[in-house]
gemmi code that builds the backbone of each chain (N, CA, C; Angstrom):
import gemmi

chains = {
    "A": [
        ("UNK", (0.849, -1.204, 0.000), (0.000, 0.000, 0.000), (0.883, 1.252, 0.000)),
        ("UNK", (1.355, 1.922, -1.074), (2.436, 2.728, -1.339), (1.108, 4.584, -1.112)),
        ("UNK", (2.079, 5.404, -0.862), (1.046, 6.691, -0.522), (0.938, 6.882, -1.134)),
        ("UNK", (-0.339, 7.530, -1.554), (-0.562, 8.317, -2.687), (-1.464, 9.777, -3.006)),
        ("UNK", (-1.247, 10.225, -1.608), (-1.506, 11.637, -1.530), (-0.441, 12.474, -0.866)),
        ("UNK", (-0.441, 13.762, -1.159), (0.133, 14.787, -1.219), (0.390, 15.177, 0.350)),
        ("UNK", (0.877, 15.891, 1.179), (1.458, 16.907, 2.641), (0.175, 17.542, 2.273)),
        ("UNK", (0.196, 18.183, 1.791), (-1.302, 18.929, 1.915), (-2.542, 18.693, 1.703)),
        ("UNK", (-2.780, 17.580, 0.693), (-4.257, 16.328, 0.824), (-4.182, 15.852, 2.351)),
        ("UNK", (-2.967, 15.738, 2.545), (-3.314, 14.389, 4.303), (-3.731, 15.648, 5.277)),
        ("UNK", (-2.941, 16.733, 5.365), (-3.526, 17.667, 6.759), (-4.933, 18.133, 6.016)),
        ("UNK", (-5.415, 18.520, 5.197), (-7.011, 18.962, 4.350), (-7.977, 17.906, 4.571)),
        ("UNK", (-7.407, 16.613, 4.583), (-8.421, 15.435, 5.163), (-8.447, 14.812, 6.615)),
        ("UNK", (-7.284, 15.387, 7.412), (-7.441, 15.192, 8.583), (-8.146, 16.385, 9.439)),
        ("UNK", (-8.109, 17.323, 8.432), (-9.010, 18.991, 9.361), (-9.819, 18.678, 9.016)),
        ("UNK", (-10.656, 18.267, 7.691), (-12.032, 17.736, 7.238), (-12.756, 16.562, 8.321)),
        ("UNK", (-11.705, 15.382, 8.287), (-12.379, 14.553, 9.556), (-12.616, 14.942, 10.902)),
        ("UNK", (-11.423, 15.946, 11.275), (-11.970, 16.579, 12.671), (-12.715, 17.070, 12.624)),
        ("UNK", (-13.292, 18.449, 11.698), (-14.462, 18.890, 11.488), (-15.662, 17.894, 11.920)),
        ("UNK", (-15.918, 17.035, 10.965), (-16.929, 16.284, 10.810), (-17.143, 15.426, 11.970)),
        ("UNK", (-16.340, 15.183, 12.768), (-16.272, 14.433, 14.377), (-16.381, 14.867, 15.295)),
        ("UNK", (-16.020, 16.178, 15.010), (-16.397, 17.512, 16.257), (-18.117, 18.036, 15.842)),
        ("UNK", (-18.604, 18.258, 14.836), (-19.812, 18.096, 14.690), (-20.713, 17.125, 14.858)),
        ("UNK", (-20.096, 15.988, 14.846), (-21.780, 14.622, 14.742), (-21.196, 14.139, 16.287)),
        ("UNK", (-19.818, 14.251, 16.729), (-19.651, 13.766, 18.805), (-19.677, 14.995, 19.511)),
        ("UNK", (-19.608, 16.168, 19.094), (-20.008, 16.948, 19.949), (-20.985, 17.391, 19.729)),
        ("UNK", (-22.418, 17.164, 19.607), (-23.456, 17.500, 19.514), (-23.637, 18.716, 18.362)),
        ("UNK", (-22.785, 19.218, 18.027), (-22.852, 20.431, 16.761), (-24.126, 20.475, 16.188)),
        ("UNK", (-24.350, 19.153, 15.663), (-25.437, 19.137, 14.412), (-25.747, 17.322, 15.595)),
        ("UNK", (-27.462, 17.682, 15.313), (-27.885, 16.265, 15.805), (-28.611, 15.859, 14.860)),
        ("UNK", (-29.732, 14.892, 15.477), (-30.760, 14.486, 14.517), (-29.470, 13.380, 12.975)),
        ("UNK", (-29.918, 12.765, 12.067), (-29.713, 12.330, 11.164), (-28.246, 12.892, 10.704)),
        ("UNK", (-28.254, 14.133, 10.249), (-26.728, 14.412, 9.732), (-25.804, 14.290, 10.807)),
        ("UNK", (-26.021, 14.383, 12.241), (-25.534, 14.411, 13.265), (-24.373, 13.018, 13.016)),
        ("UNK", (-25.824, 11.765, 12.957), (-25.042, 10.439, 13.073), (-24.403, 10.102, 11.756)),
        ("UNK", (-24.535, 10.817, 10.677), (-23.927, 10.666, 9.036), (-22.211, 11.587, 9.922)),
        ("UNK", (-22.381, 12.481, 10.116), (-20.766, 13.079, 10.149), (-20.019, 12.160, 11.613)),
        ("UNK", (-20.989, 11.400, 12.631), (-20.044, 10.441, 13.203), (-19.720, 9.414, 12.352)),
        ("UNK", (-20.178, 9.133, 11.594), (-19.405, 8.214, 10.853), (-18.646, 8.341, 10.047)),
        ("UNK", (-19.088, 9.229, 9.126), (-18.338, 9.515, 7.815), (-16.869, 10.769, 8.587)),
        ("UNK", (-16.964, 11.297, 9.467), (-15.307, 11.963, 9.137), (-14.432, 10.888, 9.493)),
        ("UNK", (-14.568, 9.727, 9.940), (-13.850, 8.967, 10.447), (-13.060, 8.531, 8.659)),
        ("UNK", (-13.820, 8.554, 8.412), (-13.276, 8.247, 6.282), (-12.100, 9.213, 6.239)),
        ("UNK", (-12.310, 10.893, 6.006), (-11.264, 11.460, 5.192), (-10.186, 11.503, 6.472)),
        ("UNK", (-10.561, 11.139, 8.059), (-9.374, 11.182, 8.526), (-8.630, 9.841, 8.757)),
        ("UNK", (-8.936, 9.096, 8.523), (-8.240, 7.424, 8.321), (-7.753, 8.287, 7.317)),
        ("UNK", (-7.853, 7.769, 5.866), (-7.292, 8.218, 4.620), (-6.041, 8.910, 4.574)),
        ("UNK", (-6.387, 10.393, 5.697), (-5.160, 11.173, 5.605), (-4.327, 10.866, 6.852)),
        ("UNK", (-4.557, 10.008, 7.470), (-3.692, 9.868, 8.589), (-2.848, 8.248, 7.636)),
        ("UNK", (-3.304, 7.096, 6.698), (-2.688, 6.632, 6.348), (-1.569, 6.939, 5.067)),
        ("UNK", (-2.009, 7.896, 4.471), (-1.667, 8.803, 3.359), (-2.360, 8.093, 2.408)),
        ("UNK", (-2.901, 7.019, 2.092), (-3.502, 6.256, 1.307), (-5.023, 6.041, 0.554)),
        ("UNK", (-5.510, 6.661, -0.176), (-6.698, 6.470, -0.340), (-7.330, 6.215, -1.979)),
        ("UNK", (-7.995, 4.708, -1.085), (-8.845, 3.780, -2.391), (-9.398, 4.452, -3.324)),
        ("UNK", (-10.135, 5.287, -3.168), (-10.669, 6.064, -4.057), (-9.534, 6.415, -5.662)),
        ("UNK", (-8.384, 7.152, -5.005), (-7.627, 7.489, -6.024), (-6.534, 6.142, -6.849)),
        ("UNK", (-6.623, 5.227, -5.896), (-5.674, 3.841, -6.176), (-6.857, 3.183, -7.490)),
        ("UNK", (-8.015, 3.061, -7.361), (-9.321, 3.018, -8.055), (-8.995, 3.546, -9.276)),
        ("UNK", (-9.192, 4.905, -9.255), (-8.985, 5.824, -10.424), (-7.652, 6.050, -10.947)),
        ("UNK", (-6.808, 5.883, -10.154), (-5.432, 5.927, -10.695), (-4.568, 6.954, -10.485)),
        ("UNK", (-5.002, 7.918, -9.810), (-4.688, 9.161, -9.632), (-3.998, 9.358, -8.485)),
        ("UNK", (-3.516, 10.019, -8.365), (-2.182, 10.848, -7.108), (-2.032, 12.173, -7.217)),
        ("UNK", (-2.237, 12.381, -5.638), (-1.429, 13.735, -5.650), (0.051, 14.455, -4.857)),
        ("UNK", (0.174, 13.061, -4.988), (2.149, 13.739, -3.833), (2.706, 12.979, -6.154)),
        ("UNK", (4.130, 12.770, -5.332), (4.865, 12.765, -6.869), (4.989, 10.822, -6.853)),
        ("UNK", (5.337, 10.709, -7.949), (4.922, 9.284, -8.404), (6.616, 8.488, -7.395)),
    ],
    "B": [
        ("UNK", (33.534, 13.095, 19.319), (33.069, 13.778, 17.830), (32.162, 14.875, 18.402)),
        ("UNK", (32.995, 15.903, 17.704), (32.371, 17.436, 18.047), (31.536, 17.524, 16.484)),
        ("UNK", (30.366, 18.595, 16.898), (29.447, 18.743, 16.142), (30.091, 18.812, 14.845)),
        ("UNK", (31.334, 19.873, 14.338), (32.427, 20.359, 13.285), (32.788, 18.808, 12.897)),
        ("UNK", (32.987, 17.566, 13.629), (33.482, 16.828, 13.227), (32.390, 15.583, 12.448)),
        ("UNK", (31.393, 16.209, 13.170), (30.262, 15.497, 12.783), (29.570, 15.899, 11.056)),
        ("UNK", (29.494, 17.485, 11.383), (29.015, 17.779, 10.541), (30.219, 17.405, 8.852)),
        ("UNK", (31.219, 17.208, 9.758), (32.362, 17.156, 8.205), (32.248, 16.133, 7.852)),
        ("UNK", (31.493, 14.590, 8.570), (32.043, 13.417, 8.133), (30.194, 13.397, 7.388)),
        ("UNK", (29.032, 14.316, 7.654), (28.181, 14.027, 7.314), (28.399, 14.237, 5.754)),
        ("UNK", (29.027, 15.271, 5.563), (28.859, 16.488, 4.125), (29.841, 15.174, 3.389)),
        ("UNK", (31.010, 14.307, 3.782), (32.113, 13.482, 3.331), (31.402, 11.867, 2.993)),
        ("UNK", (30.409, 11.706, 3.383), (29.439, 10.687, 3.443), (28.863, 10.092, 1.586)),
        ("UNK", (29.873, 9.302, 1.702), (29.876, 8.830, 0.058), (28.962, 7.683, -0.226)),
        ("UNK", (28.401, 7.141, 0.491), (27.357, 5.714, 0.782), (26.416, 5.885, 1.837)),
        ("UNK", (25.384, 5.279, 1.925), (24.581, 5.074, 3.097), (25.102, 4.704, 4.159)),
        ("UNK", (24.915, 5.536, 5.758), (25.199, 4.574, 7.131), (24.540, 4.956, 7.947)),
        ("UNK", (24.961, 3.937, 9.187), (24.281, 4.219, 10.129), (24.679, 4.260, 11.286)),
        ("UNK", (24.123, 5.346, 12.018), (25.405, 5.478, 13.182), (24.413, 4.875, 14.841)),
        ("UNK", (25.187, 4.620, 15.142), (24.745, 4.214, 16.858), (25.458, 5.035, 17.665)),
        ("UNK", (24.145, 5.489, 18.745), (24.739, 6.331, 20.210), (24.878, 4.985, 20.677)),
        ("UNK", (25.924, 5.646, 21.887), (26.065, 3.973, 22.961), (27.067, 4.934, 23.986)),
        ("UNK", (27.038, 4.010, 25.080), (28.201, 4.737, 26.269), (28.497, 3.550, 27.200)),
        ("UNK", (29.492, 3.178, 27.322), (30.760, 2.148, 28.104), (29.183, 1.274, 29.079)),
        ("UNK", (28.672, 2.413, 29.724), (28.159, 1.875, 31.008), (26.575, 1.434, 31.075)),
        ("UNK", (26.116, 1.576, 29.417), (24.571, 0.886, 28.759), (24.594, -0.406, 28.637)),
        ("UNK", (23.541, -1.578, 29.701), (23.482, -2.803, 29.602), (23.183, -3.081, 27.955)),
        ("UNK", (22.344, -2.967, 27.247), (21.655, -3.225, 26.181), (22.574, -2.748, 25.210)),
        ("UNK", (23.377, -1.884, 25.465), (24.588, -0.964, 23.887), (25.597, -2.569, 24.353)),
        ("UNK", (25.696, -3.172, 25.235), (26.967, -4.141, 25.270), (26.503, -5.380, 24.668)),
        ("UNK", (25.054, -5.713, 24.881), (24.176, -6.877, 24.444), (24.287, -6.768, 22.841)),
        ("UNK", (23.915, -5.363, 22.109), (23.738, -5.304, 20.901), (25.251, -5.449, 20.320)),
        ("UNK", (26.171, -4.897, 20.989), (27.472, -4.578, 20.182), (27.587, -5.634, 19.260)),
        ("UNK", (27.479, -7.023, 19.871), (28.214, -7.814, 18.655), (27.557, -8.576, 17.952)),
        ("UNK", (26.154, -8.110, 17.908), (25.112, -8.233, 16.907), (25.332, -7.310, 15.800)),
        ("UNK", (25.530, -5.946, 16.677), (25.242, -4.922, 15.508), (27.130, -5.029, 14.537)),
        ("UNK", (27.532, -5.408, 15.262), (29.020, -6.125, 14.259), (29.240, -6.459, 13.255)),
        ("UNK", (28.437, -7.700, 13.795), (27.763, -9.286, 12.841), (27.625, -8.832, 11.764)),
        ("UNK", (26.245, -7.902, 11.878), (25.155, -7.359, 10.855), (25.965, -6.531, 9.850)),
        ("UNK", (27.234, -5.374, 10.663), (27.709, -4.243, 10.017), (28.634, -5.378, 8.995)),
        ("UNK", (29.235, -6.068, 9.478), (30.247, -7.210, 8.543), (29.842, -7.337, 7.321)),
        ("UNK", (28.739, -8.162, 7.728), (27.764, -8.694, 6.557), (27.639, -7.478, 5.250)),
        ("UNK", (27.195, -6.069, 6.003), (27.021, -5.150, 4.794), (27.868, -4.256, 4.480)),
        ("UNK", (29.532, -4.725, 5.367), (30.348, -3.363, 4.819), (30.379, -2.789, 3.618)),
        ("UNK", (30.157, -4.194, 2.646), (30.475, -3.443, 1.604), (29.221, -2.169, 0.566)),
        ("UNK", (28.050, -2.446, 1.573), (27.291, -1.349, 1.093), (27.177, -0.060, 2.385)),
        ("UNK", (27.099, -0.377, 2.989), (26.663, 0.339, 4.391), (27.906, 0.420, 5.204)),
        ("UNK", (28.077, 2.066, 5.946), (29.128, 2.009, 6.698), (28.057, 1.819, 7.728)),
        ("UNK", (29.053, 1.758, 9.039), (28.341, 1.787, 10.984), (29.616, 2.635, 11.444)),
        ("UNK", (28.815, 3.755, 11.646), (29.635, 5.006, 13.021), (29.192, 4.559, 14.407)),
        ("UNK", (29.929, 4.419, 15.474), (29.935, 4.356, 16.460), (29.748, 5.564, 17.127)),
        ("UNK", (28.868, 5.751, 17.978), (29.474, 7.603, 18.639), (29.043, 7.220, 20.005)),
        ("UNK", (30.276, 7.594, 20.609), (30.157, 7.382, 21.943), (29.670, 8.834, 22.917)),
        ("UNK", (28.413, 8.442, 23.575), (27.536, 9.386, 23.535), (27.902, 10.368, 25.106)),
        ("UNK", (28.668, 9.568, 25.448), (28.951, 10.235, 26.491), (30.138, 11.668, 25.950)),
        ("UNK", (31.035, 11.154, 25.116), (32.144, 12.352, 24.824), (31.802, 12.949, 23.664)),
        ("UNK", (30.328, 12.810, 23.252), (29.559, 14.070, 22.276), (28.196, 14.380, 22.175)),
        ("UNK", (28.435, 15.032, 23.489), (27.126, 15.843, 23.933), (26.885, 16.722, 22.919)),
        ("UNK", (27.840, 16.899, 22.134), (27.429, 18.172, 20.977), (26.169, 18.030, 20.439)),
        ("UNK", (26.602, 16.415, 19.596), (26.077, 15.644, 18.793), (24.844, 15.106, 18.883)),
        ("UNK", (25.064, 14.537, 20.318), (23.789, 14.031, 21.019), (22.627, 15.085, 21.173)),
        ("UNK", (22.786, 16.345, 21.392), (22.081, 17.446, 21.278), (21.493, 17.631, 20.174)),
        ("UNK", (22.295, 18.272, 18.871), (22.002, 18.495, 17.347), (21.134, 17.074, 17.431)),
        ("UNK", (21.412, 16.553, 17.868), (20.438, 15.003, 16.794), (19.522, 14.862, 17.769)),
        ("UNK", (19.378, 15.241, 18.740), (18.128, 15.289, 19.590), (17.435, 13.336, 20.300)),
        ("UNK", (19.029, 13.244, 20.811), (19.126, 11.682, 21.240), (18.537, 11.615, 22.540)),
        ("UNK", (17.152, 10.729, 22.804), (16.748, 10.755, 24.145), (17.197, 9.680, 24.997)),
        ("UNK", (17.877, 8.683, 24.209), (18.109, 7.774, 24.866), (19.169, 6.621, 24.253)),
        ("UNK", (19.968, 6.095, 25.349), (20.665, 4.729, 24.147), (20.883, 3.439, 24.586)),
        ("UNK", (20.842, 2.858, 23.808), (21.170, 2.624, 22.223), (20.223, 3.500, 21.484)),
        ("UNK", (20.831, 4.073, 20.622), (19.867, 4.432, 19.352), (20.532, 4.711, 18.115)),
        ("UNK", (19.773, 4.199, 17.408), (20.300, 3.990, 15.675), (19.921, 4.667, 14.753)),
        ("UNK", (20.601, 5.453, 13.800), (19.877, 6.147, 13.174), (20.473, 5.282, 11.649)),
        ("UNK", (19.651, 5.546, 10.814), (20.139, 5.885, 9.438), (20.563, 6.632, 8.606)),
        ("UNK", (21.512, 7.209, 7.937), (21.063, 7.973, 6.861), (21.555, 7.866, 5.461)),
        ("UNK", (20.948, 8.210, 4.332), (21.367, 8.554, 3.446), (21.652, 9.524, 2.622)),
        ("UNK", (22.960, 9.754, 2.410), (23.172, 11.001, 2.165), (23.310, 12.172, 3.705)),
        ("UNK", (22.627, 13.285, 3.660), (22.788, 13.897, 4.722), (20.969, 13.995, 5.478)),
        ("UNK", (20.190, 12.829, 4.386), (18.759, 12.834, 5.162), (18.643, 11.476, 5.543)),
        ("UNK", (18.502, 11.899, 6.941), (17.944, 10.789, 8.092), (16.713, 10.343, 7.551)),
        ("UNK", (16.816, 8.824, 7.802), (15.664, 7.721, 7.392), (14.717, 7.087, 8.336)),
        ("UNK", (15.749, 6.927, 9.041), (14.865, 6.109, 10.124), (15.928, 6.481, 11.449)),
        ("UNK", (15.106, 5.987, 12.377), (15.606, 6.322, 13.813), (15.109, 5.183, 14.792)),
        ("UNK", (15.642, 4.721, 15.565), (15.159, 3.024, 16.522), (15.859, 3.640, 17.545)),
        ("UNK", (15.498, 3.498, 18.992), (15.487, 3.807, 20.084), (15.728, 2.460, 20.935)),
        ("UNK", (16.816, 2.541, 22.105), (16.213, 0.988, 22.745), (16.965, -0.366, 22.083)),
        ("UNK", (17.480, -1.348, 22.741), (18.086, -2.676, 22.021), (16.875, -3.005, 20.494)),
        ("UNK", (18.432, -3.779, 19.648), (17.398, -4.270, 18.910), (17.620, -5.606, 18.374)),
        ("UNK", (17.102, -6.544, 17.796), (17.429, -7.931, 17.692), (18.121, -8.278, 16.423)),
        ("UNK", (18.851, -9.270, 16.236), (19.639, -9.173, 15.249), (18.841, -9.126, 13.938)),
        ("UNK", (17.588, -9.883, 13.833), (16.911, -9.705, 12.401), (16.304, -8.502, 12.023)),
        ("UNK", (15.934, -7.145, 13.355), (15.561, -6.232, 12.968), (16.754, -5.146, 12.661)),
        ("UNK", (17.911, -5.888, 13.008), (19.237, -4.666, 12.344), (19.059, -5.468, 11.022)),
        ("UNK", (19.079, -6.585, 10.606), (19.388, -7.262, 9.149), (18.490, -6.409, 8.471)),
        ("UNK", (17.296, -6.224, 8.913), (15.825, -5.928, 8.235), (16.776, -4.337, 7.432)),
        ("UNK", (16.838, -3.351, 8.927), (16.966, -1.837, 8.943), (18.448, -1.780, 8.104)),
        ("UNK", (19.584, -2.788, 7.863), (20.665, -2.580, 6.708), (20.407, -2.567, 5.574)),
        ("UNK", (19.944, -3.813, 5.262), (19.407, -4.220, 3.737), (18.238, -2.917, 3.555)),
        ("UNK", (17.238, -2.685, 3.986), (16.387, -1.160, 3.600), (17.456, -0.150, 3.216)),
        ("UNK", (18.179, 0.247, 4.367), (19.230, 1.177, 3.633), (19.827, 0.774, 2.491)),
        ("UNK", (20.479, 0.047, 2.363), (21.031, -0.528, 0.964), (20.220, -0.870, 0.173)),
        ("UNK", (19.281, -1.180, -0.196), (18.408, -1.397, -1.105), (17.391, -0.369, -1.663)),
        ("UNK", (17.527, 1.186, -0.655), (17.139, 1.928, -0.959), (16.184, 1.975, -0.458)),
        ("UNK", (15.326, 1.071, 0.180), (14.035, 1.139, 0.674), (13.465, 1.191, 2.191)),
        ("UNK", (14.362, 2.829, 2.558), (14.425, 2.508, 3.977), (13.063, 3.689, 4.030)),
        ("UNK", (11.880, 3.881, 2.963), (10.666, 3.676, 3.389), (10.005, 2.835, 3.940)),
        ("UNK", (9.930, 1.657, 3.840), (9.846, 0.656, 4.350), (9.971, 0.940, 5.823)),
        ("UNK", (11.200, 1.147, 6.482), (11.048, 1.038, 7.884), (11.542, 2.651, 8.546)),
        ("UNK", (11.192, 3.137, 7.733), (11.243, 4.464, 8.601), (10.604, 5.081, 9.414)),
        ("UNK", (10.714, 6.205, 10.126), (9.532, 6.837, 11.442), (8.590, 7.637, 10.707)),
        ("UNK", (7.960, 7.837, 11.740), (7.136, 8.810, 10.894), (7.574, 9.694, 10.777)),
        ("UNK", (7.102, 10.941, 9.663), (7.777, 12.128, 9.937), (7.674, 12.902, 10.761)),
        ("UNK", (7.799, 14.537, 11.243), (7.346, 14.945, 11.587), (5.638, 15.667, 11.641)),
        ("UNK", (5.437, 15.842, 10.469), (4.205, 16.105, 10.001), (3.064, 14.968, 10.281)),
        ("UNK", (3.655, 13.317, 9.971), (2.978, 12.361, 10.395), (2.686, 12.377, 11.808)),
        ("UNK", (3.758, 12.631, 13.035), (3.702, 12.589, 14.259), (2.258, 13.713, 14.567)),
        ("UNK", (2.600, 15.132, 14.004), (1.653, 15.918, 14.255), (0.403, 15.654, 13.548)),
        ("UNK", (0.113, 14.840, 12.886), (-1.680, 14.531, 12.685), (-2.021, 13.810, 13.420)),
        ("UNK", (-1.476, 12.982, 13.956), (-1.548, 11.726, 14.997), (-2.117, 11.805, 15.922)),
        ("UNK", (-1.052, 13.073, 16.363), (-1.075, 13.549, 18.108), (-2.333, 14.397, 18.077)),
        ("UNK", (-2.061, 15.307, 16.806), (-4.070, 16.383, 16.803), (-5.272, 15.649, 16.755)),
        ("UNK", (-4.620, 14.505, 15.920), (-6.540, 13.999, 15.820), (-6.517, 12.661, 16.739)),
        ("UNK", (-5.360, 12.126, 17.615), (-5.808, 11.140, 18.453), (-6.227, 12.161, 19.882)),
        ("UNK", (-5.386, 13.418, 19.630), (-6.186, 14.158, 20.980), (-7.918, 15.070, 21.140)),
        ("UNK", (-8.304, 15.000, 19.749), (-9.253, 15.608, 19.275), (-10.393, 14.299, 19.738)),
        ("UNK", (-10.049, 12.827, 19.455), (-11.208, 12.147, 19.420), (-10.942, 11.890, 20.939)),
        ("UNK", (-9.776, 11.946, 21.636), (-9.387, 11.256, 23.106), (-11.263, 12.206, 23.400)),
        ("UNK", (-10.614, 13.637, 23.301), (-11.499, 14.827, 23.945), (-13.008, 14.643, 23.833)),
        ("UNK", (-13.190, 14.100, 22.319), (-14.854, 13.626, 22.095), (-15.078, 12.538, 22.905)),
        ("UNK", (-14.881, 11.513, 22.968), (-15.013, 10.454, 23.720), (-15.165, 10.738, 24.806)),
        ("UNK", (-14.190, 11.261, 25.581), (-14.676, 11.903, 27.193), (-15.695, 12.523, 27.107)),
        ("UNK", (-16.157, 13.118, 26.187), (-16.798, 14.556, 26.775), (-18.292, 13.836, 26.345)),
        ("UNK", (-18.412, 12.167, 26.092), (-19.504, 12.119, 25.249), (-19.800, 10.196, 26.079)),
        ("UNK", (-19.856, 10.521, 27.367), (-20.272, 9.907, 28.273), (-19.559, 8.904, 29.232)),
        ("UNK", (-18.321, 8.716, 29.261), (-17.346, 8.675, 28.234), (-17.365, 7.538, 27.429)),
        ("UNK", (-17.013, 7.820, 25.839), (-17.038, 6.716, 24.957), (-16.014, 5.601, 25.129)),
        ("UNK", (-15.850, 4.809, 25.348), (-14.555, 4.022, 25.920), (-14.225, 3.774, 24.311)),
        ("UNK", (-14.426, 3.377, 23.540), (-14.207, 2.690, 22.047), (-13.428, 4.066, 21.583)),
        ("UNK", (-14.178, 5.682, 21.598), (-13.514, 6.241, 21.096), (-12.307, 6.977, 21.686)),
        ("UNK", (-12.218, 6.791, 23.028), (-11.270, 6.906, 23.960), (-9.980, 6.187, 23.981)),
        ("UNK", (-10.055, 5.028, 23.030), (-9.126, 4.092, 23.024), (-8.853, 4.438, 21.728)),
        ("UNK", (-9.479, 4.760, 20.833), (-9.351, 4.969, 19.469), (-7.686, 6.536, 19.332)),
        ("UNK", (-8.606, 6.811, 20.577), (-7.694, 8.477, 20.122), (-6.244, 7.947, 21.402)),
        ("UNK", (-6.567, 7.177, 22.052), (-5.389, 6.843, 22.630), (-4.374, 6.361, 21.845)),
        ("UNK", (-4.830, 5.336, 21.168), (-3.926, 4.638, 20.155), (-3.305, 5.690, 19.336)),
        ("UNK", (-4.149, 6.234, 18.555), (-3.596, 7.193, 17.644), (-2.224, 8.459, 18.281)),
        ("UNK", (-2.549, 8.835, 19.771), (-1.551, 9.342, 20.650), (-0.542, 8.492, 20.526)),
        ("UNK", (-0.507, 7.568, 20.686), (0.678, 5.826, 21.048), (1.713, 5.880, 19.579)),
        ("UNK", (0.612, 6.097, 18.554), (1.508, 5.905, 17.231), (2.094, 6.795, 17.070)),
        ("UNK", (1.812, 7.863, 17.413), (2.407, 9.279, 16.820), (4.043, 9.029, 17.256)),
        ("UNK", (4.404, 8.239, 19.093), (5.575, 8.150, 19.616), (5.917, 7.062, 20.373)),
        ("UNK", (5.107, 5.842, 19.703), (5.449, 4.612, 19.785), (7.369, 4.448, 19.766)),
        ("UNK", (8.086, 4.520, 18.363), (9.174, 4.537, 18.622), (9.930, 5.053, 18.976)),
        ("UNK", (9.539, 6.148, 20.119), (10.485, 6.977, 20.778), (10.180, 6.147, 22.302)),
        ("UNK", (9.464, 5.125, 22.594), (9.082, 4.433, 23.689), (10.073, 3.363, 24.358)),
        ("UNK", (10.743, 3.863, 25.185), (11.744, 2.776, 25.384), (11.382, 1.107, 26.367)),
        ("UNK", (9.974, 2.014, 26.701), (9.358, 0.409, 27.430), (8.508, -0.558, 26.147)),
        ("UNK", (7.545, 0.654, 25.090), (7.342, -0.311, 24.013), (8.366, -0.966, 23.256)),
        ("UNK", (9.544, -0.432, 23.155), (10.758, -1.224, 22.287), (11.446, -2.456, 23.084)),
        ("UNK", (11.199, -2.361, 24.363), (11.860, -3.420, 25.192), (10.932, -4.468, 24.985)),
        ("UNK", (9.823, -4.134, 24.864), (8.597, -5.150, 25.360), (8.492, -5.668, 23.833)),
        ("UNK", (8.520, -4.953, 22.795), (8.324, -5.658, 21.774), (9.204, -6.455, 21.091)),
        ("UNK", (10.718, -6.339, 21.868), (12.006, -7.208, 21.652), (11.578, -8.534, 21.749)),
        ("UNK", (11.105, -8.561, 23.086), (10.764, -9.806, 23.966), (9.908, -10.569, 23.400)),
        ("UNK", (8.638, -9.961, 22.602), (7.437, -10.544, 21.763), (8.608, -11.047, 20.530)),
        ("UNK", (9.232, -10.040, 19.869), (9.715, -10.882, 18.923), (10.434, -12.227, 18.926)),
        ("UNK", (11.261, -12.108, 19.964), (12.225, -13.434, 20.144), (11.516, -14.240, 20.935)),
        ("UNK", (9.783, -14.125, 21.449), (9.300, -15.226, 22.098), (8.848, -16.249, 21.116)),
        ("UNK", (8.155, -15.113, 20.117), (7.520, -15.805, 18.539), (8.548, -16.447, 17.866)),
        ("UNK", (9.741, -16.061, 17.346), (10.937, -16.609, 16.635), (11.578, -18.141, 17.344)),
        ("UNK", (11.326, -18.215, 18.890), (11.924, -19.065, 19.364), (10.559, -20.123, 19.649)),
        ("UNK", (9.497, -19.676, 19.580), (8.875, -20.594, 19.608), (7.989, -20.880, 18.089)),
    ],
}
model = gemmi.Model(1)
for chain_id, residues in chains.items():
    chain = gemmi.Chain(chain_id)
    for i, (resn, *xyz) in enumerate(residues, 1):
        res = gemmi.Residue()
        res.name, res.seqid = resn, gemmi.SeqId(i, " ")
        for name, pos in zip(("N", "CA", "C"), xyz):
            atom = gemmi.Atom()
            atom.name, atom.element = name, gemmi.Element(name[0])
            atom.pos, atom.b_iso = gemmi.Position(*pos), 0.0
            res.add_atom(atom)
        chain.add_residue(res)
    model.add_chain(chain)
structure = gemmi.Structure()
structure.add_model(model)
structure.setup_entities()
């Protein structure tokens, strides 16, 4: 599993997942989107904390250098 | 080795090596010595091994920001690769030579700095949700871990303890 995002994709998806975890566990936003952003920031911050993400391995694409 | 002497043999550095802190009076720097020998033998001819005796270069030990020894660094060229803290067993020096020489001391390198700092923000970000959210034990452990990785190998009780796992598995 070689990286394949960029220094600045991994901190942009790890501020995105905190975002989204600080909104749906700290009560920010409740109701339905509440329990969609506990789950889902846990996505772009895995991703950028492994540097790795399926999505672009899928498509083929990168954004750090080959 | 004064920093001047350090810094001259870094800039003079024609191959990959790797240097070890150690000092006369470290149980574990005397255990490794003639492992890390063995190992250096085996790869003189790609890999040098600096010795620096850490007691008569505090310079050094400073600039390189050594918390503890044994500790091994790598480098190639004048950029550091990896860094190991703590004894280490003879197959994980074989492992950490051949990476250097083979070029692929991605493979076993630390994290970076930048890696350390997402680690530490977002395992302390979820530690904080979890508490504050009855407390979540799952996500409490979640952001603990993520704290653990950020400075796992700067851990000189996780490196001892995981010596011991290795050579319990290998020998049995």
């Amino acid at each position: 599993m070689r990286v394949n995002e960029a220094g600045w994709d991994r901190v942009l998806r790890v501020v995105l997942g905190i975002v989204l975890l600080v909104l749906g566990w700290g009560g920010i936003v409740s109701g339905g989107w509440g329990t969609v952003f506990k789950i889902l920031g846990f996505v772009p911050l895995l991703t950028g904390l492994v540097g790795w993400c399926p999505l672009y391995a899928l498509l083929k694409v990168r954004t750090n250098k080959a | 080795m004064n920093l001047e002497q350090w810094q001259e043999m870094l800039r003079r550095a024609s191959r990959p090596f790797i240097v070890e802190f150690w000092a006369p009076w470290c149980g574990p720097c005397r255990v490794m010595a003639p492992l890390l020998e063995r190992v250096a033998h085996k790869f003189e001819e790609r890999i040098d091994l600096v010795r620096i005796n850490a007691d008569d270069s505090p310079e050094v030990v400073q600039a390189l920001g050594i918390l503890g020894i044994p500790t091994l660094i790598g480098f190639d060229g004048t950029r550091e690769v990896f860094r190991r803290m703590g004894m280490q067993s003879e197959s994980t020096l074989e492992r950490l030579f051949e990476a250097l020489a083979d070029g692929k001391s991605s493979a076993v390198s630390s994290p970076s700095l930048m890696e350390r700092l997402l680690r530490l923000v977002s395992g302390t970000v979820i530690l904080a949700l979890g508490w504050s959210n009855g407390p979540a034990v799952v996500l409490m452990l979640l952001g603990a871990a993520l704290i653990f990785s950020a400075v796992y190998d700067r851990c000189p009780l996780y490196n001892a303890l995981a010596l011991r796992v290795k050579s319990w598995l290998q020998s049995g």
